[in-house]
PDB file with one MODEL, atoms N, CA, C and O in Angstrom:
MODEL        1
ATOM      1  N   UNK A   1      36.834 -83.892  36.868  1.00  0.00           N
ATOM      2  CA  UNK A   1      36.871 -84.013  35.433  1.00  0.00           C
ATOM      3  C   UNK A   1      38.122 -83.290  34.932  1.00  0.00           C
ATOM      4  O   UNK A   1      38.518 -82.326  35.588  1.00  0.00           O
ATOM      5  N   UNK A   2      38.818 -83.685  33.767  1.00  0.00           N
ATOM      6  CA  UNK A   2      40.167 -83.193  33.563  1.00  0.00           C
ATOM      7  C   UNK A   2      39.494 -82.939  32.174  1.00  0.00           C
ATOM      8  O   UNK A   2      38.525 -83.479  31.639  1.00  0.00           O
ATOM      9  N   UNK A   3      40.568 -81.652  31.654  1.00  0.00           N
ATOM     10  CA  UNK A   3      40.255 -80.998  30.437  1.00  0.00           C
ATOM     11  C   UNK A   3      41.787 -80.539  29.589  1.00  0.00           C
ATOM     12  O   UNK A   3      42.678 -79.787  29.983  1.00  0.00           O
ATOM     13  N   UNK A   4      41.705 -81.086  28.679  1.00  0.00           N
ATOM     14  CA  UNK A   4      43.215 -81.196  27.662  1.00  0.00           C
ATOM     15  C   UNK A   4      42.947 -80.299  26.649  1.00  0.00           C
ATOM     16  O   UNK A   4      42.131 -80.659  25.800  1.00  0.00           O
ATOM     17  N   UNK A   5      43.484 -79.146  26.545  1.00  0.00           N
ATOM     18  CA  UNK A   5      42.937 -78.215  25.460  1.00  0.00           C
ATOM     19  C   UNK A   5      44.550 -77.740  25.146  1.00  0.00           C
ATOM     20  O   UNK A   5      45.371 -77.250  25.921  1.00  0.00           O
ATOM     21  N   UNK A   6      44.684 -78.123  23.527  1.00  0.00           N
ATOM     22  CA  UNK A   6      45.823 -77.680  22.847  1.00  0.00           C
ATOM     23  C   UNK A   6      46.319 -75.550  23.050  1.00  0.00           C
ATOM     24  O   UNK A   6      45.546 -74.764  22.502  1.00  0.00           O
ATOM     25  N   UNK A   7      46.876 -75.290  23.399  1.00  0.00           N
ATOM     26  CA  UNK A   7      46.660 -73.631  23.352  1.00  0.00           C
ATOM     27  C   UNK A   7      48.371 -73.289  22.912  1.00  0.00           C
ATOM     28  O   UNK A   7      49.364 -73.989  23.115  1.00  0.00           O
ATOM     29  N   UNK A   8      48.293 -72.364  22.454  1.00  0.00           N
ATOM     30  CA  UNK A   8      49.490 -71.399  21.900  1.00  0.00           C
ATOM     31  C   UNK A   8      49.313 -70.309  23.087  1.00  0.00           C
ATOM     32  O   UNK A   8      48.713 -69.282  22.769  1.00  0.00           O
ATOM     33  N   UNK A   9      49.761 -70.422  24.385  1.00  0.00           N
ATOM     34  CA  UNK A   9      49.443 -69.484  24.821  1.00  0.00           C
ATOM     35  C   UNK A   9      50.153 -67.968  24.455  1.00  0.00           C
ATOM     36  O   UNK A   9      50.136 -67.093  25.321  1.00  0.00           O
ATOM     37  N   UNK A  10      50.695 -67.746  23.294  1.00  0.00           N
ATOM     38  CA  UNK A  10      51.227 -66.652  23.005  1.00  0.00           C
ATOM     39  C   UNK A  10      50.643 -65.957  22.237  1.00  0.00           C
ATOM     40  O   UNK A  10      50.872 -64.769  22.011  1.00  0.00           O
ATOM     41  N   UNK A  11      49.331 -67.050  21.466  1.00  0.00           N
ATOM     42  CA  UNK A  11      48.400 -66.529  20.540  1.00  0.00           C
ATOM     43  C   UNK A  11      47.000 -66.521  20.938  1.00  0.00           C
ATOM     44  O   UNK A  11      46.121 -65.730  20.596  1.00  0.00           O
ATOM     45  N   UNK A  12      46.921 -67.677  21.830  1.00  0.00           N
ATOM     46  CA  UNK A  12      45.341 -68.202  21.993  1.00  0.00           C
ATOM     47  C   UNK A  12      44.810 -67.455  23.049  1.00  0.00           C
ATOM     48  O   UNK A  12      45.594 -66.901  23.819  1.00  0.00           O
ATOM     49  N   UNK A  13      43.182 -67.314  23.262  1.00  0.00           N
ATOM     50  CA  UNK A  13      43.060 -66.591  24.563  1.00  0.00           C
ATOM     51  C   UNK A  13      42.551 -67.716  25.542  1.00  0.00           C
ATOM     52  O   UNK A  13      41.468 -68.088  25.092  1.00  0.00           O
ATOM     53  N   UNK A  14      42.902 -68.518  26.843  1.00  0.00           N
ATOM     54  CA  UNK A  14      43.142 -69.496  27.461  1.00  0.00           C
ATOM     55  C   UNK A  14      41.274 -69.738  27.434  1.00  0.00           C
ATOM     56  O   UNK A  14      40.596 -70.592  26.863  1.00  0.00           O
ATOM     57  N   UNK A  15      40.916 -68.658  28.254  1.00  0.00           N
ATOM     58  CA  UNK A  15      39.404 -69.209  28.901  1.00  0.00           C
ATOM     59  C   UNK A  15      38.652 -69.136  27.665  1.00  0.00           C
ATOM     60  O   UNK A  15      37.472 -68.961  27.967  1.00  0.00           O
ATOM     61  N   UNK A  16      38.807 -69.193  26.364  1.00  0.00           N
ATOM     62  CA  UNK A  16      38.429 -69.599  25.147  1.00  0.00           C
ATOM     63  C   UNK A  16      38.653 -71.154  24.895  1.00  0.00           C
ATOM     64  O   UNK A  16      37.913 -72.137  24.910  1.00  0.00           O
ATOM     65  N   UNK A  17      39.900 -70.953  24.674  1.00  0.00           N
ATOM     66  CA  UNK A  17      39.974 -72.416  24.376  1.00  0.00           C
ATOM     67  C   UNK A  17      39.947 -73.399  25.424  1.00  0.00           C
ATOM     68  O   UNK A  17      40.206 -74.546  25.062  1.00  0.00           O
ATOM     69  N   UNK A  18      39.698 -73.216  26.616  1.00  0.00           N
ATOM     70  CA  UNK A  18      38.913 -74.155  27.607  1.00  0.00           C
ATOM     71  C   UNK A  18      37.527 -73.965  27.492  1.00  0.00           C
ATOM     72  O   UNK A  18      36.632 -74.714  27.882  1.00  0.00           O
ATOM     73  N   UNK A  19      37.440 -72.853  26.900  1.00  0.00           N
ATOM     74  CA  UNK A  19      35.132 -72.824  27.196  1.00  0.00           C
ATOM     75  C   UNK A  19      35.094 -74.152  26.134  1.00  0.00           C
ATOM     76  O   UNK A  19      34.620 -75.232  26.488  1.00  0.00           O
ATOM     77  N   UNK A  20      35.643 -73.925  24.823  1.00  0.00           N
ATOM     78  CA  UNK A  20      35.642 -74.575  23.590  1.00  0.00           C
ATOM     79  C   UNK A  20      35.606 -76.050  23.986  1.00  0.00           C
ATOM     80  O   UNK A  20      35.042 -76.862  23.253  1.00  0.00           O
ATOM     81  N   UNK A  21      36.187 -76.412  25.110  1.00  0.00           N
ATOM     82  CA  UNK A  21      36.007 -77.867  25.559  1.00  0.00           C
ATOM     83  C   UNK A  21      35.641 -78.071  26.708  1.00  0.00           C
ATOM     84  O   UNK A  21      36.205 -78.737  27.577  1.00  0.00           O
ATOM     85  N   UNK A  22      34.217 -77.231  26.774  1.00  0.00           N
ATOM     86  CA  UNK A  22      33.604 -77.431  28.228  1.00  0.00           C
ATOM     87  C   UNK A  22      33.887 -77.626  29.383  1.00  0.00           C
ATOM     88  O   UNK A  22      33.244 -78.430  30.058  1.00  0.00           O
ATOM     89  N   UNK A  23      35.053 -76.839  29.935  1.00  0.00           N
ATOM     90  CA  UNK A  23      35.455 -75.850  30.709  1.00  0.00           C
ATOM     91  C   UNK A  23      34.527 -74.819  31.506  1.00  0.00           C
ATOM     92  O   UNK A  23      34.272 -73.803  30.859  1.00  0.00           O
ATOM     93  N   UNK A  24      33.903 -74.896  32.954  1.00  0.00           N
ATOM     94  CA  UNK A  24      33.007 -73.910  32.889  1.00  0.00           C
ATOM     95  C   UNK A  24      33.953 -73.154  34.350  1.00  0.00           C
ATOM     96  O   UNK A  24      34.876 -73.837  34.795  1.00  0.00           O
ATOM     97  N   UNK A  25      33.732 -72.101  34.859  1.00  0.00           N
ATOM     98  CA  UNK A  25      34.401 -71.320  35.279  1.00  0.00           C
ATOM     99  C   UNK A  25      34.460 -71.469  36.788  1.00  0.00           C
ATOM    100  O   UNK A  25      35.367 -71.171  37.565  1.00  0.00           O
ATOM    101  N   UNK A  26      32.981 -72.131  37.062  1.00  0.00           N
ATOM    102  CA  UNK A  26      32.134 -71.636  38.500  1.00  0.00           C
ATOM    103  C   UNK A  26      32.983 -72.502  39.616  1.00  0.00           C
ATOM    104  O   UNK A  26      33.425 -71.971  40.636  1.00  0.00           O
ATOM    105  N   UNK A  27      33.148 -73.800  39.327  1.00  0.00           N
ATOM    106  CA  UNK A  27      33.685 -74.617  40.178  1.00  0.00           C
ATOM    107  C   UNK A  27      35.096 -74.142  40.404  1.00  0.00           C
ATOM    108  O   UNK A  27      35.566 -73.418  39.526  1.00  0.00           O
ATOM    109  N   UNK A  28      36.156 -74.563  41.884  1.00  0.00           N
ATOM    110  CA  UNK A  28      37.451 -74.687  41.584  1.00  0.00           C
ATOM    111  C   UNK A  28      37.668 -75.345  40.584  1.00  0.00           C
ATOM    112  O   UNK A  28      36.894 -76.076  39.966  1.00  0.00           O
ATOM    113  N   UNK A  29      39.093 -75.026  40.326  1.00  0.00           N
ATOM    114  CA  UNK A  29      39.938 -75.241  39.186  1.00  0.00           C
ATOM    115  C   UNK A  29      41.527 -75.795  39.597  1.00  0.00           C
ATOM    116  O   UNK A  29      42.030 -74.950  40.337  1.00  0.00           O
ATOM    117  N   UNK A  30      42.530 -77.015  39.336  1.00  0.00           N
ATOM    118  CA  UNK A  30      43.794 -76.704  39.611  1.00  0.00           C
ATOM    119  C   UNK A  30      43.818 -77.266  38.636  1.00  0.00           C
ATOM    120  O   UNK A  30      43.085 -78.107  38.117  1.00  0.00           O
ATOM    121  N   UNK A  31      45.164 -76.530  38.225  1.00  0.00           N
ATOM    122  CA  UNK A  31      45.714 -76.065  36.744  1.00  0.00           C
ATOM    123  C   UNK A  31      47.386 -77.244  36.811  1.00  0.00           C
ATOM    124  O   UNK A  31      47.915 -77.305  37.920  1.00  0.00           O
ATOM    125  N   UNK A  32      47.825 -77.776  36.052  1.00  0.00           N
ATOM    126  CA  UNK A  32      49.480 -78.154  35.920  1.00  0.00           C
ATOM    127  C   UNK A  32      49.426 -77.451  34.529  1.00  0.00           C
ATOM    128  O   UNK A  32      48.643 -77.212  33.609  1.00  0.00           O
ATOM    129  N   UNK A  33      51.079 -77.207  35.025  1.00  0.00           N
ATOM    130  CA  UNK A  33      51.613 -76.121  33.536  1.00  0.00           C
ATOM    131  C   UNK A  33      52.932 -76.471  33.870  1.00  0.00           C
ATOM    132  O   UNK A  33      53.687 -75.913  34.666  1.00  0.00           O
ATOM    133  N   UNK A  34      53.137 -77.544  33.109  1.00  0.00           N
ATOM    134  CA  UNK A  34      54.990 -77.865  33.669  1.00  0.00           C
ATOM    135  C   UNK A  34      55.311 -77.976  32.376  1.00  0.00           C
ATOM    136  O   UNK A  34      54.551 -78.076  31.413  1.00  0.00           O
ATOM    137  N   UNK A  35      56.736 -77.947  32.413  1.00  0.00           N
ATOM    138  CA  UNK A  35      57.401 -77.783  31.332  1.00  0.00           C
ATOM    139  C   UNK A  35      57.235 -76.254  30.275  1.00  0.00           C
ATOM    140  O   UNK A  35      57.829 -76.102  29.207  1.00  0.00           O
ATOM    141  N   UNK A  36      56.634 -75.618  30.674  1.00  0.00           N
ATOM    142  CA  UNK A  36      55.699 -74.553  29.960  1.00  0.00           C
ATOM    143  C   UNK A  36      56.450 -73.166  29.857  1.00  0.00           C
ATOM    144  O   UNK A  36      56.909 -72.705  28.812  1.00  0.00           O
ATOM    145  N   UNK A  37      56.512 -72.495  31.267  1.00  0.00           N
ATOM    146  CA  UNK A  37      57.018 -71.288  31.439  1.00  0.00           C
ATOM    147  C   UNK A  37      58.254 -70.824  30.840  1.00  0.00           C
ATOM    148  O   UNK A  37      58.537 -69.699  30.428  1.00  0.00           O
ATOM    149  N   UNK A  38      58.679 -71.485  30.856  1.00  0.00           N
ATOM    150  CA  UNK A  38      60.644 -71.070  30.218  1.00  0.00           C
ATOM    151  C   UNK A  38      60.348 -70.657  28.860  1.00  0.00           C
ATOM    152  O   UNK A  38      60.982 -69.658  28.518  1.00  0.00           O
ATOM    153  N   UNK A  39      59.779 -71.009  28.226  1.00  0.00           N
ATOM    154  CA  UNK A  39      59.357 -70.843  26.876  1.00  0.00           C
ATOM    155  C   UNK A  39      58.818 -69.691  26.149  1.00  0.00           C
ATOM    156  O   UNK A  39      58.912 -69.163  25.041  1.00  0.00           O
ATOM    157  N   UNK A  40      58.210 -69.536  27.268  1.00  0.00           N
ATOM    158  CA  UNK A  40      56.875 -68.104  27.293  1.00  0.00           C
ATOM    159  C   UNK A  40      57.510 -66.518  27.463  1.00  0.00           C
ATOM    160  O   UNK A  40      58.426 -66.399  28.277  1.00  0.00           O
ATOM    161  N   UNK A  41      57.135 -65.519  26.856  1.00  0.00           N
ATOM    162  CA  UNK A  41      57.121 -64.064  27.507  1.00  0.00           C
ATOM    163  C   UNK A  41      56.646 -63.678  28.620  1.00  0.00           C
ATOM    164  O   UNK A  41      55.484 -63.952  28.920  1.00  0.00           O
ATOM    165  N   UNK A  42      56.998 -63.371  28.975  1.00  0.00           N
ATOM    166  CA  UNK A  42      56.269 -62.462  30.495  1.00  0.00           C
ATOM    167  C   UNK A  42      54.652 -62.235  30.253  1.00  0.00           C
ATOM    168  O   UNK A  42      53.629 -62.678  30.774  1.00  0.00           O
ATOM    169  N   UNK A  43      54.925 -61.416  29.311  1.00  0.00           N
ATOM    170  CA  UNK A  43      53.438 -60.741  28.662  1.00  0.00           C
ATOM    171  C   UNK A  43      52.265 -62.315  28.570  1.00  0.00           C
ATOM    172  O   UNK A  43      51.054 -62.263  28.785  1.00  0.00           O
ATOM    173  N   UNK A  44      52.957 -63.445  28.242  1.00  0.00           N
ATOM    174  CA  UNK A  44      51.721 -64.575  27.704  1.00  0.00           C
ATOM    175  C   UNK A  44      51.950 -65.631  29.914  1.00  0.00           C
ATOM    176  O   UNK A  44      51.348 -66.645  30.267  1.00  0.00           O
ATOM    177  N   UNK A  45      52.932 -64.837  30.738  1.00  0.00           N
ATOM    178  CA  UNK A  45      52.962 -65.719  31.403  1.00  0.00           C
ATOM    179  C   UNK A  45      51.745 -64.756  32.074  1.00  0.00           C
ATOM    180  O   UNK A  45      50.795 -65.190  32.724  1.00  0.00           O
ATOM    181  N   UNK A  46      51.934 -63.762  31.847  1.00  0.00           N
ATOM    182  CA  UNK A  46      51.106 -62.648  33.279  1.00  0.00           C
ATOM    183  C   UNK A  46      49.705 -62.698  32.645  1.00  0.00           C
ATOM    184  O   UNK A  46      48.797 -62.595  33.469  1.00  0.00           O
ATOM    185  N   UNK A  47      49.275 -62.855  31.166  1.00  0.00           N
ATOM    186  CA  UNK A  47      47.791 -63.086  30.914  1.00  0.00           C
ATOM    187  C   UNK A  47      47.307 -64.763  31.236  1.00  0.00           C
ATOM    188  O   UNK A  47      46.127 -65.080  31.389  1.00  0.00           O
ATOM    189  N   UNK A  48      48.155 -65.480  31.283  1.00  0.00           N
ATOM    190  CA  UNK A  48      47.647 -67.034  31.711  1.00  0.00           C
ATOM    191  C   UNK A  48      47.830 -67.223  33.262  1.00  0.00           C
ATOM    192  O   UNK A  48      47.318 -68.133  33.914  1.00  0.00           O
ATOM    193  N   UNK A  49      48.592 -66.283  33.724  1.00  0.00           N
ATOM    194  CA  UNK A  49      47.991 -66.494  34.980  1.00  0.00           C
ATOM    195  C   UNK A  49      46.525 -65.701  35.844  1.00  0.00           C
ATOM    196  O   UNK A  49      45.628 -66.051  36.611  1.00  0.00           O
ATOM    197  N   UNK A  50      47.019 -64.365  35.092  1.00  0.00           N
ATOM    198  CA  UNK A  50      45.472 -63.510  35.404  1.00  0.00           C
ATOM    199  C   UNK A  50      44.572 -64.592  34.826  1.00  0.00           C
ATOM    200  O   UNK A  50      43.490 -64.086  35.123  1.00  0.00           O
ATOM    201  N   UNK A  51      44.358 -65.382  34.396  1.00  0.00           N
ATOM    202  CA  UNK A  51      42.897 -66.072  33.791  1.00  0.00           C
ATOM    203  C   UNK A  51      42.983 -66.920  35.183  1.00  0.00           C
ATOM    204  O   UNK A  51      42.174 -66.770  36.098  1.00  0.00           O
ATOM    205  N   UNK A  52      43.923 -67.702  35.207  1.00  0.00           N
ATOM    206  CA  UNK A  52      43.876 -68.758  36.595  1.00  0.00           C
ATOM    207  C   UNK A  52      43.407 -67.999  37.765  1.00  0.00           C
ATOM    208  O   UNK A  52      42.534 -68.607  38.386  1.00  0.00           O
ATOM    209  N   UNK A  53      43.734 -66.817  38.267  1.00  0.00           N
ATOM    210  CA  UNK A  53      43.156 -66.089  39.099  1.00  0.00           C
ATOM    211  C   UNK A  53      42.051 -65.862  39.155  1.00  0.00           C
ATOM    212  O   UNK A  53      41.389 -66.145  40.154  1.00  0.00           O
ATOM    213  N   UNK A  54      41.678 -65.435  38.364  1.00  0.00           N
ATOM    214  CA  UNK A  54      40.319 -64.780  38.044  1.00  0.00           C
ATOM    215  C   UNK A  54      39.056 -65.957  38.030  1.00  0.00           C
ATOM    216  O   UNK A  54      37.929 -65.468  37.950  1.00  0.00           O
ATOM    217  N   UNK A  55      39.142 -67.555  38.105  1.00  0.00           N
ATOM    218  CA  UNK A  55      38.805 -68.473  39.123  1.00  0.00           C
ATOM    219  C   UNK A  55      38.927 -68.772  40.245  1.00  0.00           C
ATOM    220  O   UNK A  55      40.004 -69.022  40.787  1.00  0.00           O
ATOM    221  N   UNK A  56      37.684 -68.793  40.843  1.00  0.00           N
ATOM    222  CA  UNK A  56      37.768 -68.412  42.550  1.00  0.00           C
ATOM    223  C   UNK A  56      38.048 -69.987  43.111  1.00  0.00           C
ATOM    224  O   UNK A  56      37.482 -70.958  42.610  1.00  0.00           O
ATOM    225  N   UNK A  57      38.870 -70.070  44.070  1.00  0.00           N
ATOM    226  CA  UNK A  57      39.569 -71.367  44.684  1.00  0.00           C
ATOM    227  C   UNK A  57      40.224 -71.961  43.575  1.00  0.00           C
ATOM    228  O   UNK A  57      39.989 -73.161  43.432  1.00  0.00           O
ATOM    229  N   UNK A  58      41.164 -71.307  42.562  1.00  0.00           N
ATOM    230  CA  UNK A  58      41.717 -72.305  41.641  1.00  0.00           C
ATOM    231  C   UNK A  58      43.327 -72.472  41.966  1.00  0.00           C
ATOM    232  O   UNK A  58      43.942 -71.453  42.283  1.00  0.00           O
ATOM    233  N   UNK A  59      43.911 -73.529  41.906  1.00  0.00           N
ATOM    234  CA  UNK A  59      45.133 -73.441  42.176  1.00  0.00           C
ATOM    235  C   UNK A  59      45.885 -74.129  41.089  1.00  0.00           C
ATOM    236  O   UNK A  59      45.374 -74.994  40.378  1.00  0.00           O
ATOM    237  N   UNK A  60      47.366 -73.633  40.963  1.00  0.00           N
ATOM    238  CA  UNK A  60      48.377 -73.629  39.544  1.00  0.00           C
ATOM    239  C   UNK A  60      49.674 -74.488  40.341  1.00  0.00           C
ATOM    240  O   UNK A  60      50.014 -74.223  41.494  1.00  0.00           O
ATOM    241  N   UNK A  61      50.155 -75.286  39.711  1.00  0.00           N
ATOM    242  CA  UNK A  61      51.595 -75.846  39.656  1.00  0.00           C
ATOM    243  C   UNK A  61      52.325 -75.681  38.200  1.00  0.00           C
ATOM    244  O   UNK A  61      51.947 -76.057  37.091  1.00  0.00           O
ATOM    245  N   UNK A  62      53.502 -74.985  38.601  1.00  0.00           N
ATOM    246  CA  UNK A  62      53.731 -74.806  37.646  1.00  0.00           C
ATOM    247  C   UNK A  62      55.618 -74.750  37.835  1.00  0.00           C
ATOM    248  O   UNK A  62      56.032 -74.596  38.984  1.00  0.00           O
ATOM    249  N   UNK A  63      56.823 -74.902  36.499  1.00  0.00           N
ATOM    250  CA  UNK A  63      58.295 -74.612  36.691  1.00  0.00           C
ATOM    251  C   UNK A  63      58.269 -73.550  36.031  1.00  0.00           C
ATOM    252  O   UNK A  63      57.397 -72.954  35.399  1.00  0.00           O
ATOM    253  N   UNK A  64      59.407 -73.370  36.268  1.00  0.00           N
ATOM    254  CA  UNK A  64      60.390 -71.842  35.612  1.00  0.00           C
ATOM    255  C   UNK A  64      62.255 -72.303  36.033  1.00  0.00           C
ATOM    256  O   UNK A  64      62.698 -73.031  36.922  1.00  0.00           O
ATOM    257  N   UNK A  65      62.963 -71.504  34.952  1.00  0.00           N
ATOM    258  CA  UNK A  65      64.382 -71.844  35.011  1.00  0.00           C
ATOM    259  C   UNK A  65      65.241 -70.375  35.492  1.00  0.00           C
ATOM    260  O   UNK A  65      65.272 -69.447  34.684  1.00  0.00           O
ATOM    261  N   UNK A  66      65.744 -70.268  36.483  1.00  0.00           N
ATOM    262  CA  UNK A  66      66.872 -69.196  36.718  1.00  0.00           C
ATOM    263  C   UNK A  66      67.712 -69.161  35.554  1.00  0.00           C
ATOM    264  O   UNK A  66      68.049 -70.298  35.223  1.00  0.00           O
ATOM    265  N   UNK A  67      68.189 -68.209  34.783  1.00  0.00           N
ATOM    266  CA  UNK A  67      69.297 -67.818  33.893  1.00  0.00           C
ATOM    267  C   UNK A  67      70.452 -68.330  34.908  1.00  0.00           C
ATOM    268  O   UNK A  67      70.484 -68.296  36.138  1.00  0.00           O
ATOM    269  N   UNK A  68      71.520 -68.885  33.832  1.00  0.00           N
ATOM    270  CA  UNK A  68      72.874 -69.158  34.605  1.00  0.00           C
ATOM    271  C   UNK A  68      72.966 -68.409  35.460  1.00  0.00           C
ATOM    272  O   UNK A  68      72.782 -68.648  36.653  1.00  0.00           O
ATOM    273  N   UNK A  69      73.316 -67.222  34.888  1.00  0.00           N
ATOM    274  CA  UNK A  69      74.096 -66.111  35.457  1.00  0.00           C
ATOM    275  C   UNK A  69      73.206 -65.401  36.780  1.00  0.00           C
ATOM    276  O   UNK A  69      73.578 -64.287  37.150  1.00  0.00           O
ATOM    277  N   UNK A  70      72.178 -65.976  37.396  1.00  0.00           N
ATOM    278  CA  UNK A  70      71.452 -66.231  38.794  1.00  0.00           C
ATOM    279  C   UNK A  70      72.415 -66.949  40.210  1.00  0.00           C
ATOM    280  O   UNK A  70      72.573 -66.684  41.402  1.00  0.00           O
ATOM    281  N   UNK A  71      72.929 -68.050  39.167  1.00  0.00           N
ATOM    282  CA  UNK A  71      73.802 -69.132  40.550  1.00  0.00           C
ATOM    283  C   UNK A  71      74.870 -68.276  40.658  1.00  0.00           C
ATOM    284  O   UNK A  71      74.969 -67.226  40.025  1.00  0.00           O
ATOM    285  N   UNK A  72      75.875 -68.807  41.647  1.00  0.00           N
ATOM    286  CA  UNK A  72      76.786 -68.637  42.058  1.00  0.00           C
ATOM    287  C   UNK A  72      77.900 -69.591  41.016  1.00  0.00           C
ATOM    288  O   UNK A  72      77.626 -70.623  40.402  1.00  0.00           O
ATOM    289  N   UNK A  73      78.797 -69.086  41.051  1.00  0.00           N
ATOM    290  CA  UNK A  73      80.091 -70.381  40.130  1.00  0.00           C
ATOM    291  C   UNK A  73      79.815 -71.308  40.891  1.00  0.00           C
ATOM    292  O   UNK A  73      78.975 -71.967  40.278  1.00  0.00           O
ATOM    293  N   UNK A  74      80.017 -71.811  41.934  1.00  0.00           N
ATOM    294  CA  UNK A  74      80.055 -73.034  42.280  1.00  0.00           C
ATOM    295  C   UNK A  74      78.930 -74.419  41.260  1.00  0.00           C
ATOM    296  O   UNK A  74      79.038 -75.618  41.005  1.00  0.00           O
ATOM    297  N   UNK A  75      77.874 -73.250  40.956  1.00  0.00           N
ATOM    298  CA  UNK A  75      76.398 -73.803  40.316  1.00  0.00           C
ATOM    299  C   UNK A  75      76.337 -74.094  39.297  1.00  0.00           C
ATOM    300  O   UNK A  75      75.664 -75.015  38.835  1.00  0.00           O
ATOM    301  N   UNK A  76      77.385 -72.992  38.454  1.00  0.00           N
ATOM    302  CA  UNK A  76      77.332 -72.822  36.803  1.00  0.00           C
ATOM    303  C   UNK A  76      77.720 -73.827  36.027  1.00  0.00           C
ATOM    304  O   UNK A  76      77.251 -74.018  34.905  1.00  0.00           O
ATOM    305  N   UNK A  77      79.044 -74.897  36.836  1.00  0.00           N
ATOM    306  CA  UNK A  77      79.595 -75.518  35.719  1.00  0.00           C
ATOM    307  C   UNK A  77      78.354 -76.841  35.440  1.00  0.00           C
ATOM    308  O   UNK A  77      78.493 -77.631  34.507  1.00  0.00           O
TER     309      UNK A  77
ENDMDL
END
């Protein structure tokens, strides 16, 4: 069963607004979160993932972007 729940994760608290759409905890869980992370604080990435954890057998796919200044020149232009 798949579950689409709108969230602000910078405001919302996640396993709320999944209970809110019958979401229950007990079963595994895998999560997609693409496009998502780059966007986010640390602070809203490290509480949405502690929730994913904190479901037992749940697994996350998810991106993130290196800052330029990570590559090498060859990378940058």
């Amino acid at each position: 069963m798949a579950y689409f729940r709108a969230v602000d994760f910078e405001r919302d608290d996640l396993g709320e607004r999944l209970a809110g759409a019958g979401f229950q905890q007990n079963p595994p869980a895998f999560f997609t979160w693409l496009g998502v992370v780059p966007y986010l604080t640390q602070e809203a990435i490290g509480n949405t993932l502690d929730y994913m954890e904190s479901i037992q057998n749940s697994e996350v796919v998810f991106d993130y972007m290196e800052p330029p200044e990570a590559f090498s020149e060859e990378f940058a232009d």
